[in-house]
BATORFI-865605 format. One line per 8 residues: for each residue x, y, z of N, C-alpha, C, CB. Coordinates in Angstrom, 1 decimal. Atoms other than C-alpha are relative to their C-alpha. Glycine has a CB too. Layout:
N
X/Y/Z/X/Y/Z/X/Y/Z/X/Y/Z  ... .
//
This chain:
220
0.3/-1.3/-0.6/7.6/-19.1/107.4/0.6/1.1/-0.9/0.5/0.1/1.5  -0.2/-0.7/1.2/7.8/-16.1/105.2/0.9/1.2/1.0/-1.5/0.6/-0.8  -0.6/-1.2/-1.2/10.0/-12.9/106.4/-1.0/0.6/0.7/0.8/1.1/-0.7  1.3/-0.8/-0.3/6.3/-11.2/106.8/-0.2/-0.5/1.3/-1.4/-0.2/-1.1  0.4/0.8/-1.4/6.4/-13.4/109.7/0.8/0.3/1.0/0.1/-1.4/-0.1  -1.6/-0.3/-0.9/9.9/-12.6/110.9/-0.3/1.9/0.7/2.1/-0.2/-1.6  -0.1/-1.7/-0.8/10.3/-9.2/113.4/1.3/0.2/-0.9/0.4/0.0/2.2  -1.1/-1.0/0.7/12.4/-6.5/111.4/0.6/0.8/0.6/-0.3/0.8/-0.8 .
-1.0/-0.7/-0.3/15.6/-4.9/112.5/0.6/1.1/-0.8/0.8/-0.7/0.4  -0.5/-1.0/0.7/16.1/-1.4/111.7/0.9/1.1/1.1/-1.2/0.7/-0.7  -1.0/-1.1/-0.5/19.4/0.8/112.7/-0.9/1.0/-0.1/1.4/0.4/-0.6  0.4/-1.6/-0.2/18.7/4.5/114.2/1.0/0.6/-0.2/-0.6/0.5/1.3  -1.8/-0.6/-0.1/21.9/5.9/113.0/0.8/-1.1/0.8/0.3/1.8/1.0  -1.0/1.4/-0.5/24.5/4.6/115.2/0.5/-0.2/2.0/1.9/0.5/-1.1  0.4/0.1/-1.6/22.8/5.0/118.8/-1.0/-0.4/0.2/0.0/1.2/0.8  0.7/0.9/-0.7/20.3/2.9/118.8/-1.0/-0.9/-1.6/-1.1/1.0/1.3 .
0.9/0.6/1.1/17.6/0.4/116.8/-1.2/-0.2/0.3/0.3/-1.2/-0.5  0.9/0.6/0.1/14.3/-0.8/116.4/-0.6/-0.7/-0.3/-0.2/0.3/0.0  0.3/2.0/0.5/12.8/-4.2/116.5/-1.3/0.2/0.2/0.6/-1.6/1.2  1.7/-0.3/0.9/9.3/-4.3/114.8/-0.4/-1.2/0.1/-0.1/0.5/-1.8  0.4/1.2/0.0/7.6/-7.5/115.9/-1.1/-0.2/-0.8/-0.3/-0.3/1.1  1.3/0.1/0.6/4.6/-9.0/113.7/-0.9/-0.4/0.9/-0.1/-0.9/-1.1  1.3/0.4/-1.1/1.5/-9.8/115.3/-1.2/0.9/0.0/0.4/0.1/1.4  1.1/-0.6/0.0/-1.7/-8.9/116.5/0.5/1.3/0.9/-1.4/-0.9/0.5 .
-0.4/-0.9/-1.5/-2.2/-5.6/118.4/-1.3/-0.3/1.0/0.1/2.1/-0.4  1.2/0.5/-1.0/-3.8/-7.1/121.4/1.6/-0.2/1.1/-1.2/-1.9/-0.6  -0.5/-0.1/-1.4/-2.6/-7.3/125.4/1.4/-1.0/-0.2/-1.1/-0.4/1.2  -1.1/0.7/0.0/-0.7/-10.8/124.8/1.1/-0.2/-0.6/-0.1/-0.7/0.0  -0.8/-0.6/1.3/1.1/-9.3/121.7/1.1/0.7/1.2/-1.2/1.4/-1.3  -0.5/-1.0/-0.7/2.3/-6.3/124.0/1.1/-0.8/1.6/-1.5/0.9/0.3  -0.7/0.7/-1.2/3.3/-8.7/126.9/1.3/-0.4/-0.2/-0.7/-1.3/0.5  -1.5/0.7/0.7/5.8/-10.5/124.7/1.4/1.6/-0.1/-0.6/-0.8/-2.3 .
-1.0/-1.1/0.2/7.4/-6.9/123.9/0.4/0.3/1.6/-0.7/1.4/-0.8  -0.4/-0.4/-1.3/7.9/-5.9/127.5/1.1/-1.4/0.5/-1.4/0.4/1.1  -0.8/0.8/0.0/9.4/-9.5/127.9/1.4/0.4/-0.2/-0.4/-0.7/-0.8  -1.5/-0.1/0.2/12.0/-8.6/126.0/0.4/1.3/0.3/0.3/-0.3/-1.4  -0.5/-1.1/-0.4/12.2/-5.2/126.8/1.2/-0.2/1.1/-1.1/0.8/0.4  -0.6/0.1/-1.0/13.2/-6.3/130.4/1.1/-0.8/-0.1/-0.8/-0.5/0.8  -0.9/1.2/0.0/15.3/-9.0/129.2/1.7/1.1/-1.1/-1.2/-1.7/-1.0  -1.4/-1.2/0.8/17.8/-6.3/126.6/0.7/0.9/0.4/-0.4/1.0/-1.0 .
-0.1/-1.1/-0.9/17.6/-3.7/129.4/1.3/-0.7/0.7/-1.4/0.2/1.1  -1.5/0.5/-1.1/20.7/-6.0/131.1/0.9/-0.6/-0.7/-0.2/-1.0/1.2  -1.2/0.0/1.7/22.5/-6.4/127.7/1.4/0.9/0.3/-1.1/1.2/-1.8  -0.5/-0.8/0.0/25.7/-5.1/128.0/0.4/0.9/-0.9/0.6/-0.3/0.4  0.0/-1.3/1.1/26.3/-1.8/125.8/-1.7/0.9/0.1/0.4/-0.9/-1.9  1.0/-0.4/0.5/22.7/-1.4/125.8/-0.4/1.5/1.4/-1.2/-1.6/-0.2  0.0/-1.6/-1.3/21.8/2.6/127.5/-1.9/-0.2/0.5/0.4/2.4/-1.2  1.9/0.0/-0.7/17.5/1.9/127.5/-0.5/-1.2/-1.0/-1.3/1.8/-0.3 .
1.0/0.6/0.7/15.3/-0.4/126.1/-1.7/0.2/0.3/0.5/-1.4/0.1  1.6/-0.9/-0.1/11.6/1.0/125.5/-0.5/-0.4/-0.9/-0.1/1.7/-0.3  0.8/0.5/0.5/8.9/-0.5/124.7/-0.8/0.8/-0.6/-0.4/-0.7/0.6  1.3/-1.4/0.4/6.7/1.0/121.9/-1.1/-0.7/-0.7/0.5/1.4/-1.3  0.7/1.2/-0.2/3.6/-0.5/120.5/0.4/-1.1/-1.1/-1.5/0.4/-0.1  -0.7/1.3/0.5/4.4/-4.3/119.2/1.5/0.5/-0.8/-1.1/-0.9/-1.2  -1.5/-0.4/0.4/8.2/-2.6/118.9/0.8/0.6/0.8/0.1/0.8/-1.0  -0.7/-0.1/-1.3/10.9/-2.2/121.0/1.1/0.8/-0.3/0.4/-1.5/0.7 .
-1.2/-0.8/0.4/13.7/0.4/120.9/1.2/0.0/1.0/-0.5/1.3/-0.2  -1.3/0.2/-1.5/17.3/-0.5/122.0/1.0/1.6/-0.1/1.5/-1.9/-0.6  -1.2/-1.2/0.4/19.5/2.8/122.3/1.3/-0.5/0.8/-0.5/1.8/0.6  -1.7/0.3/-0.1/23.5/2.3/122.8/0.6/0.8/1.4/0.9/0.8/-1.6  -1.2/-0.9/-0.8/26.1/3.4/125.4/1.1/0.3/-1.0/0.8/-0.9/1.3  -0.9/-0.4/1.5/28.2/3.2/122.3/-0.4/-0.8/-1.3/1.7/-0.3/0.1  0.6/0.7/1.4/27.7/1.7/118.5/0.8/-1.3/0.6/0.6/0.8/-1.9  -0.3/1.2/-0.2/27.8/-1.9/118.9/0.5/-0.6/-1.2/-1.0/-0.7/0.6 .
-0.4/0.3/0.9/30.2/-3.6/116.9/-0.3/-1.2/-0.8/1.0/0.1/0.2  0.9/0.6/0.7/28.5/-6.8/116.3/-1.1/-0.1/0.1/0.1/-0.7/-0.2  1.4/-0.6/0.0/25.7/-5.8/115.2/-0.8/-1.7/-0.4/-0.3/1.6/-1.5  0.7/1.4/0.5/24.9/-9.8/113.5/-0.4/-1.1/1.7/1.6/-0.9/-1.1  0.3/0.9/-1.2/25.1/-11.0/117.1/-1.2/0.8/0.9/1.4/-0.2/0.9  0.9/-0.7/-0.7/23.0/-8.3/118.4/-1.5/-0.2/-0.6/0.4/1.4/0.2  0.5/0.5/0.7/20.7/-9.3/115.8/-0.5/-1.0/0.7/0.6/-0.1/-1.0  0.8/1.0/-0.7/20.1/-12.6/116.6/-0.1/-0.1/1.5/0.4/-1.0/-0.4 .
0.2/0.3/-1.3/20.4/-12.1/120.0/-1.9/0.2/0.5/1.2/1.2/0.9  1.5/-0.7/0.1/17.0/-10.1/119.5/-0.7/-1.0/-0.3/-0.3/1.1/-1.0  1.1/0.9/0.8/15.2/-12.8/117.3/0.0/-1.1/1.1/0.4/-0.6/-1.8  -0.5/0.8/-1.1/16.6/-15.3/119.9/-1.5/0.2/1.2/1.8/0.6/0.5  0.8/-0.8/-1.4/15.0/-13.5/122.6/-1.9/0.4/0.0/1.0/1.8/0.1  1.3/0.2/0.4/11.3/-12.9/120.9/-0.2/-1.3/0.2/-0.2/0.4/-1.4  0.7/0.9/0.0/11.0/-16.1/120.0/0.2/-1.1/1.3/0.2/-0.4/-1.2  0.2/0.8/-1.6/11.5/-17.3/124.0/-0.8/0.8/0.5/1.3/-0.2/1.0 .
1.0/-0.6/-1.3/9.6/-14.4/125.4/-1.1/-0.4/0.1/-0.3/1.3/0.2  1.9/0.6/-0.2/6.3/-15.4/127.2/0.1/1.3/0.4/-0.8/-1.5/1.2  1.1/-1.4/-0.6/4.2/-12.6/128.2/0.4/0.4/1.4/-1.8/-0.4/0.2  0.0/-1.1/-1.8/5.0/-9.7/131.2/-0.9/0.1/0.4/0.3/1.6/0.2  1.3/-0.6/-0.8/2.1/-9.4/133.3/0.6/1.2/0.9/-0.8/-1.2/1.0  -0.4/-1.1/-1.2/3.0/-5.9/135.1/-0.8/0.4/0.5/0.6/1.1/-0.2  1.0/-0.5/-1.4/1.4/-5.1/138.2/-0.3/1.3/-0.1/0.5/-0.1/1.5  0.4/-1.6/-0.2/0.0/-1.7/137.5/-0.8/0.3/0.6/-0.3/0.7/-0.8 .
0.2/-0.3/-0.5/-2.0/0.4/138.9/-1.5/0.3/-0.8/0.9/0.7/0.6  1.3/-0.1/1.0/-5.7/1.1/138.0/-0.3/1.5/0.2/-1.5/-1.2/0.6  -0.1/-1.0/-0.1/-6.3/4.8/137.4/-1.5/0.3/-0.7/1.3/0.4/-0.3  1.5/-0.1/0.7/-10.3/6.1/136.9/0.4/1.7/-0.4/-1.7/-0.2/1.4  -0.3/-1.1/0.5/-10.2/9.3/134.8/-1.3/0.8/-0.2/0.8/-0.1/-1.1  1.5/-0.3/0.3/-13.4/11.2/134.9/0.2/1.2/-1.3/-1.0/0.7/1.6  0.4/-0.3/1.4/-14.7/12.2/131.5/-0.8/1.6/-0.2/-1.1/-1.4/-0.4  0.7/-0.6/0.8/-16.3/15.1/129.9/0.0/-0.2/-1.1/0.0/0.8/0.0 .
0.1/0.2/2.0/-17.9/13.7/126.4/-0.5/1.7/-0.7/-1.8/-1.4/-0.6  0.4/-1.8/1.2/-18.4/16.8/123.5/0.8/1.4/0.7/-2.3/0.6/-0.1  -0.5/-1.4/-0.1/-18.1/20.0/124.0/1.0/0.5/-1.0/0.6/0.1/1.4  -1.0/-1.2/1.2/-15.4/22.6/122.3/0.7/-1.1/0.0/1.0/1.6/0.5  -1.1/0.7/0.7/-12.8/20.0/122.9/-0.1/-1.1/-0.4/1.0/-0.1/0.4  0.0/1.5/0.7/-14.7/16.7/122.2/-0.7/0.2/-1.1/-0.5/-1.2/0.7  1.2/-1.0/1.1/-16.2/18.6/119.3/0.0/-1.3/-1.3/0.9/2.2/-1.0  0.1/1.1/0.8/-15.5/15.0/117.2/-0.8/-1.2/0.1/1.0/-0.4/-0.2 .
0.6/1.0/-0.7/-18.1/13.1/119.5/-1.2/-0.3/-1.0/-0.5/0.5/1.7  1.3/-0.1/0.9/-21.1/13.5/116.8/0.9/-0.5/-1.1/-1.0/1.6/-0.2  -1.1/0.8/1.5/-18.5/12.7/113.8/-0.2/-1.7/-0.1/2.3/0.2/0.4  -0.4/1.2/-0.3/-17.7/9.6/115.5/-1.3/-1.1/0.1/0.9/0.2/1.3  1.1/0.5/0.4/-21.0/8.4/116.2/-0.9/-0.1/-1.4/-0.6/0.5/0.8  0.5/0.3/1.2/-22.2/9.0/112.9/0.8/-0.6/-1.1/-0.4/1.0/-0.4  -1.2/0.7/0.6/-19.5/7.3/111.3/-0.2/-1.4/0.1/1.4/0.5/0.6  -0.2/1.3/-1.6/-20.0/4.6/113.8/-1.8/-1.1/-0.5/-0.2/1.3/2.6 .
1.5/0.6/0.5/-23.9/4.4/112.9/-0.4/-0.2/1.3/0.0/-1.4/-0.9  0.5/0.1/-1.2/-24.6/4.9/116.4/-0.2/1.2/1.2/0.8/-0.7/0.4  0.2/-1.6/-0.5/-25.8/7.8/119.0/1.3/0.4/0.7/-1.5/0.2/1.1  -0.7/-0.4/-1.2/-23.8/9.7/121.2/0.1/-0.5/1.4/-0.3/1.0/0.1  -0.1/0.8/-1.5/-24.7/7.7/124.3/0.5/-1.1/-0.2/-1.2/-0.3/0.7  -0.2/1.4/0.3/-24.0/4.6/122.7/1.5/0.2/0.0/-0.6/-0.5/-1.4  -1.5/0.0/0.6/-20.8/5.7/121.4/0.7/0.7/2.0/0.2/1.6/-1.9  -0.6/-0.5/-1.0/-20.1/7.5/124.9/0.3/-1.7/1.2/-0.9/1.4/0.5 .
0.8/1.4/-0.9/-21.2/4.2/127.2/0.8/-1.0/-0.8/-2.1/-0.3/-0.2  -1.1/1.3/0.3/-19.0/1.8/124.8/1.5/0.4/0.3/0.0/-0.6/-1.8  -1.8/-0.4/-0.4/-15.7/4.1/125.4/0.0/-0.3/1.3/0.5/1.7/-0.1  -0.3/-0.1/-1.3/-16.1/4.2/128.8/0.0/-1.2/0.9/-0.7/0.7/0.4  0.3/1.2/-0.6/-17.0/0.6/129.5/1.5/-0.8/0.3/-1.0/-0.7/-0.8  -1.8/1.1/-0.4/-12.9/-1.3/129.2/0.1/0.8/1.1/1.8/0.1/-1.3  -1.3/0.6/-1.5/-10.5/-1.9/132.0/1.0/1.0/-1.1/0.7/-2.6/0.3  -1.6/-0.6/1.4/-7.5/0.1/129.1/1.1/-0.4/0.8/0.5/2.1/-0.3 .
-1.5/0.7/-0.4/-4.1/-1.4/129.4/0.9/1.2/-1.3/0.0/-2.4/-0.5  -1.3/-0.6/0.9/-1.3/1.0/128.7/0.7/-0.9/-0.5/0.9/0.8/0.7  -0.9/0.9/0.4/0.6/-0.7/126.4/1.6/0.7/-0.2/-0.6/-0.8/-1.4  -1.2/-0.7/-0.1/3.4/1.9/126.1/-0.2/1.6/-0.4/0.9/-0.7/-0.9  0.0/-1.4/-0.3/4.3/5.4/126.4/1.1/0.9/-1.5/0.8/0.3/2.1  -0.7/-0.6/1.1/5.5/7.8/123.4/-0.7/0.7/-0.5/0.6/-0.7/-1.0  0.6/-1.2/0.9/4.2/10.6/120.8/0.6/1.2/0.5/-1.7/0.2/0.0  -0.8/-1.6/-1.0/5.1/13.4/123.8/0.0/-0.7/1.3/-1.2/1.9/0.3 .
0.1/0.7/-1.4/6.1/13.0/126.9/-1.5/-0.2/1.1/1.0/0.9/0.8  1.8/0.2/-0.8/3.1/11.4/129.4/-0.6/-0.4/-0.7/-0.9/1.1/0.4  0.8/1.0/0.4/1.3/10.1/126.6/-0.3/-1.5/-0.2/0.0/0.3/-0.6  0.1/1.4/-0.4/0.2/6.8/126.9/-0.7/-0.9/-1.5/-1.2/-0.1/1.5  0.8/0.7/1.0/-1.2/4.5/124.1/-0.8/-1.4/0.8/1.2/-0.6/-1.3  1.0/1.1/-0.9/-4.3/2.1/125.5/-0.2/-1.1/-0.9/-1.6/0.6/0.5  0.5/1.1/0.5/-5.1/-1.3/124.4/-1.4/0.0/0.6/0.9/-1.3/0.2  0.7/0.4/-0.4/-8.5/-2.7/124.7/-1.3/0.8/-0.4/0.5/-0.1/1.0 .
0.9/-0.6/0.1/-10.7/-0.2/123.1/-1.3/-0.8/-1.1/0.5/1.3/-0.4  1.2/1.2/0.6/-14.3/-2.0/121.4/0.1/0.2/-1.0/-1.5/0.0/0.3  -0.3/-0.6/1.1/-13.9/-1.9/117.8/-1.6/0.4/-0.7/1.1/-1.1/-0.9  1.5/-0.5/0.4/-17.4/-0.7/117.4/0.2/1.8/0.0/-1.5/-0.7/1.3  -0.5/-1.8/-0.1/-16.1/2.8/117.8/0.9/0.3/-0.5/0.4/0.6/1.2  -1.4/-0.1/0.6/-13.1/2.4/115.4/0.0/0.9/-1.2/0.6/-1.4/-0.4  0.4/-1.2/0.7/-12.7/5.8/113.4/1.3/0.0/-0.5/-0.6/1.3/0.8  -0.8/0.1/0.7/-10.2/6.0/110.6/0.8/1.8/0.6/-0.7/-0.3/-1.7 .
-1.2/-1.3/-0.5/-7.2/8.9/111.7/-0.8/0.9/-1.3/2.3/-0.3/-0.3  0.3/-1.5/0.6/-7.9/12.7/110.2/1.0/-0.7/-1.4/0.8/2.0/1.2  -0.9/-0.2/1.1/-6.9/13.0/106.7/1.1/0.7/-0.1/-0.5/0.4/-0.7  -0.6/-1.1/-0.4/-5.7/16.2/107.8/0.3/0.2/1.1/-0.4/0.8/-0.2  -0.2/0.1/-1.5/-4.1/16.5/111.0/-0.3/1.4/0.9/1.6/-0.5/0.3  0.4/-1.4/-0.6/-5.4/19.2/113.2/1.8/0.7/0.6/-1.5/-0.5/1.7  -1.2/-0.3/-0.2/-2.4/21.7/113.9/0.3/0.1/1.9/0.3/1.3/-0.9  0.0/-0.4/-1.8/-3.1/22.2/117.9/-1.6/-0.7/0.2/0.0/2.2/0.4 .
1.1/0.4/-1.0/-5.2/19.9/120.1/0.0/0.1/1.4/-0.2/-1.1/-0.2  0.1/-0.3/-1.1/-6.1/20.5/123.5/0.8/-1.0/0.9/-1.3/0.0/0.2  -0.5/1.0/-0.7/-4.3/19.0/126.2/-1.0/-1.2/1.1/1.0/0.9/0.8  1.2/0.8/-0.7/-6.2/16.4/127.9/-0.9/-0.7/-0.6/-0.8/0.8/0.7  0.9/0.5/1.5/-8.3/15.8/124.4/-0.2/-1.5/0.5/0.9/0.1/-1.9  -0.3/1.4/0.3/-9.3/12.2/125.0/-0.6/-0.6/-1.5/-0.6/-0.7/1.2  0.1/0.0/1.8/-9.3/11.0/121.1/-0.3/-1.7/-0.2/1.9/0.7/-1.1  0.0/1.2/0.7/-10.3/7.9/119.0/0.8/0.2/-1.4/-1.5/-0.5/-0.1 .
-0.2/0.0/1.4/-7.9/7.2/116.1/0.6/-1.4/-0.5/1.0/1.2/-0.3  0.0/0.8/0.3/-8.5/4.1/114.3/-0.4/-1.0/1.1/0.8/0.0/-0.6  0.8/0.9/-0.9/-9.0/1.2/116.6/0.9/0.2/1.8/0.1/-1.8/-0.8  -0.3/-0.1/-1.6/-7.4/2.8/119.6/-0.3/1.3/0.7/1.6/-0.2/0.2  1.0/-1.1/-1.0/-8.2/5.4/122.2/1.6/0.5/0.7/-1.6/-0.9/1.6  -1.5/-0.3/-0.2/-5.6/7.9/123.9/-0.5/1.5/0.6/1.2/-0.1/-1.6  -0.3/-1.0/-0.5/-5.0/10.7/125.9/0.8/1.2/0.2/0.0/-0.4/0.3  -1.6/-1.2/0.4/-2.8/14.0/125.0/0.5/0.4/1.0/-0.2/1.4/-0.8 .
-0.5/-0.4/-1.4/-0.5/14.9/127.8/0.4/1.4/0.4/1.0/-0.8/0.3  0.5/-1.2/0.5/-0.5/18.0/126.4/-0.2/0.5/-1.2/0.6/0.6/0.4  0.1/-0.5/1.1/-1.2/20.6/123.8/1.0/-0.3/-1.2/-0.1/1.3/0.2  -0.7/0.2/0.8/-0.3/19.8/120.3/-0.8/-0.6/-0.8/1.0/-0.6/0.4  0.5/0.7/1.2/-0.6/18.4/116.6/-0.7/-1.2/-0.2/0.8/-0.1/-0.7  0.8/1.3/0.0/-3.1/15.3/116.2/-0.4/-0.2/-1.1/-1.0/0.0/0.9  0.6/0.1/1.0/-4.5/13.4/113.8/-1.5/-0.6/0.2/0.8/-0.6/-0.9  0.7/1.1/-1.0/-6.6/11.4/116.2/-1.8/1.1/0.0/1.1/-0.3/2.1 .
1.3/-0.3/0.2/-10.7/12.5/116.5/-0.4/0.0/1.7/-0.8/-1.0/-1.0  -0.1/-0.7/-1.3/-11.2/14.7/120.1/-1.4/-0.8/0.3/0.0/1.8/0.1  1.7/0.1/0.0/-14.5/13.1/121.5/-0.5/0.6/1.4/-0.6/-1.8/-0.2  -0.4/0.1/-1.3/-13.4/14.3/125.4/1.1/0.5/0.2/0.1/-1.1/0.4  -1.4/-0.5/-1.0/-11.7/15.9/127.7/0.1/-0.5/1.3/0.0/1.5/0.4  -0.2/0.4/-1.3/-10.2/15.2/131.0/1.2/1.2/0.4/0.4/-1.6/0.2  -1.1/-1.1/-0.8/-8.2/17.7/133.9/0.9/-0.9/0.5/-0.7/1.0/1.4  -1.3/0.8/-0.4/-5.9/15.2/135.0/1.6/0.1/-1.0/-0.6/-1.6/-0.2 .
-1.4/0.2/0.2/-2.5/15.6/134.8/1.3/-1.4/-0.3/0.2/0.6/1.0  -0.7/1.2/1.0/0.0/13.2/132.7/0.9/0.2/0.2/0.1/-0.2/-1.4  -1.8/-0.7/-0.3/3.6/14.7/133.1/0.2/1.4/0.4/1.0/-0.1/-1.5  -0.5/-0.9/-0.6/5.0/16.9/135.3/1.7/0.1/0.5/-0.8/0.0/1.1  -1.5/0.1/0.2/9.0/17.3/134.6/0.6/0.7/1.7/0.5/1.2/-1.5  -0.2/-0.4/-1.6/9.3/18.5/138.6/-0.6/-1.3/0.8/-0.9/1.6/0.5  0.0/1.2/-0.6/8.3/15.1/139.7/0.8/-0.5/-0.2/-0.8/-0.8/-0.1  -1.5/1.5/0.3/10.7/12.0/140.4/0.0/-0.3/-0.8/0.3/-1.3/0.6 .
0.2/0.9/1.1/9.2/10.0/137.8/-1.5/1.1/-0.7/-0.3/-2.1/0.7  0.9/-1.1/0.1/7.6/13.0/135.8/-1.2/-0.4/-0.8/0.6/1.3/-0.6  1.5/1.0/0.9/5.1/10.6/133.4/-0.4/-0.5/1.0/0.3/-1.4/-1.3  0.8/0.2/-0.8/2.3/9.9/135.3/-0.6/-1.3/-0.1/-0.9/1.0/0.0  0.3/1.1/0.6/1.7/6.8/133.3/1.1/-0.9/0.4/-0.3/0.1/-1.4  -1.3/1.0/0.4/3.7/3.6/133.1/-0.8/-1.2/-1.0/0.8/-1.0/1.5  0.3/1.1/0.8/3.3/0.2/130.8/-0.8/-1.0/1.1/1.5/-0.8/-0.8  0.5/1.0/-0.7/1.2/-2.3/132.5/-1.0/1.1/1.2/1.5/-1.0/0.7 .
1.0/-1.0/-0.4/-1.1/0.9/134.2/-1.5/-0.6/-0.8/0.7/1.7/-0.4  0.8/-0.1/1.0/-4.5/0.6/133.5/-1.2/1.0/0.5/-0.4/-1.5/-0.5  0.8/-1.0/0.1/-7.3/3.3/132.9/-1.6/-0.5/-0.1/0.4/0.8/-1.2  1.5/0.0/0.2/-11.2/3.6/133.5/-0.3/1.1/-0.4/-0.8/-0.3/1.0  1.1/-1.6/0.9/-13.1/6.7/131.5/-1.1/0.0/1.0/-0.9/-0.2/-2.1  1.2/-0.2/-0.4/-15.6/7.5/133.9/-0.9/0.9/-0.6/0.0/0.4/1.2  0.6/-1.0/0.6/-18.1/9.7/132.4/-0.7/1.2/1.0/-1.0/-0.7/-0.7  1.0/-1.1/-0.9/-18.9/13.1/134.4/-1.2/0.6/-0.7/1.0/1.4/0.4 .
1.2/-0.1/0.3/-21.1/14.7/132.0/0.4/-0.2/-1.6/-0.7/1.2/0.5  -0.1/-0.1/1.5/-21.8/14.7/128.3/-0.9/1.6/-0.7/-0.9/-1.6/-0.5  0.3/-1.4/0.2/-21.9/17.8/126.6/-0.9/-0.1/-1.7/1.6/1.2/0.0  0.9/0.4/1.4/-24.3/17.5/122.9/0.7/1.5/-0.6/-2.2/-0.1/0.2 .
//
């Protein structure tokens, strides 16, 4: 087995790390990470453990002094985790394709080699499995999208995207929770709200949630 094989441990300064698993990016990939997520989360010293996609981030109550044991405690701990199945919740998000802010819906299809209905009608068809939450707060990253719609990221990253934008970039799909820089390709919007810092639990999302795109209308 080559290191290419082995998960990589990288310090964040000297309040936390991140463990970079290899693999596919697919659901039973993602399962294994939450595995261990749950399982580091009751580590003593450890302040969060957060799952990000196939990589897991431990942050500190203080710098841990052995770090060689915390180390393998990690590799240890991958190579026992079986897969989380989390009971989430299924959440339908109704769609508007094109328009001003899915103004990348014709890009994408022609890129794709396929119309606008086609391309709208294959997004919308998955079950999406949040596989974890990060970029801004509320945003969610989805597994599960068809790779017949898989659009290489902006060269150039747009400086301000809409909030709500629902985007394709590269072989995943995603939702902005709000306004901000992207590199991702707008094909859709949605009015639904993602995070609201005056709620208990102000991300609207969690890991193990999963999303339907309904399509309200399509705008050409």
């Amino acid at each position: 087995m080559t290191t290419l094989d082995r998960p990589r441990i990288s310090l964040l300064g000297t309040s936390a790390l991140l463990f970079e698993a290899p693999g596919a990016f697919d659901l039973p990939h993602q399962r294994r990470i939450w595995a261990l997520a749950a399982t580091a989360s009751k580590w003593p010293g450890i302040r969060e453990a957060i799952p990000g996609i196939t990589n897991l981030m431990l942050t500190f109550e203080t710098p841990p002094r052995e770090l060689d044991t915390l180390f393998a405690a990690l590799n240890d701990g991958w190579d026992a985790a079986e897969g989380l199945a989390i009971g989430g919740r299924e959440i339908r998000l109704p769609v508007t394709y094109g328009g001003e802010v899915g103004s990348q819906l014709q890009s994408v299809a022609d890129h794709c080699g396929l119309s606008v209905d086609d391309v709208v009608s294959i997004h919308a068809t998955p079950l999406y499995t949040v596989f974890a939450l990060g970029s801004h707060p509320g945003y969610c990253y989805l597994g599960g999208m068809d790779p017949r719609i898989t659009m290489p990221r902006r060269q150039t990253p747009l400086q301000r995207s809409a909030g709500g934008s629902v985007s394709i970039g590269g072989s995943q799909t995603g939702v902005s929770a709000s306004p901000g820089p992207s590199g991702w390709h707008a094909i859709g919007h949605t009015s639904w709200t993602f995070f609201d810092p005056s709620w208990p639990t102000p991300a609207a999302l969690a890991p193990g949630d999963t999303i339907r795109f309904e399509i309200e209308r399509v705008i050409r």
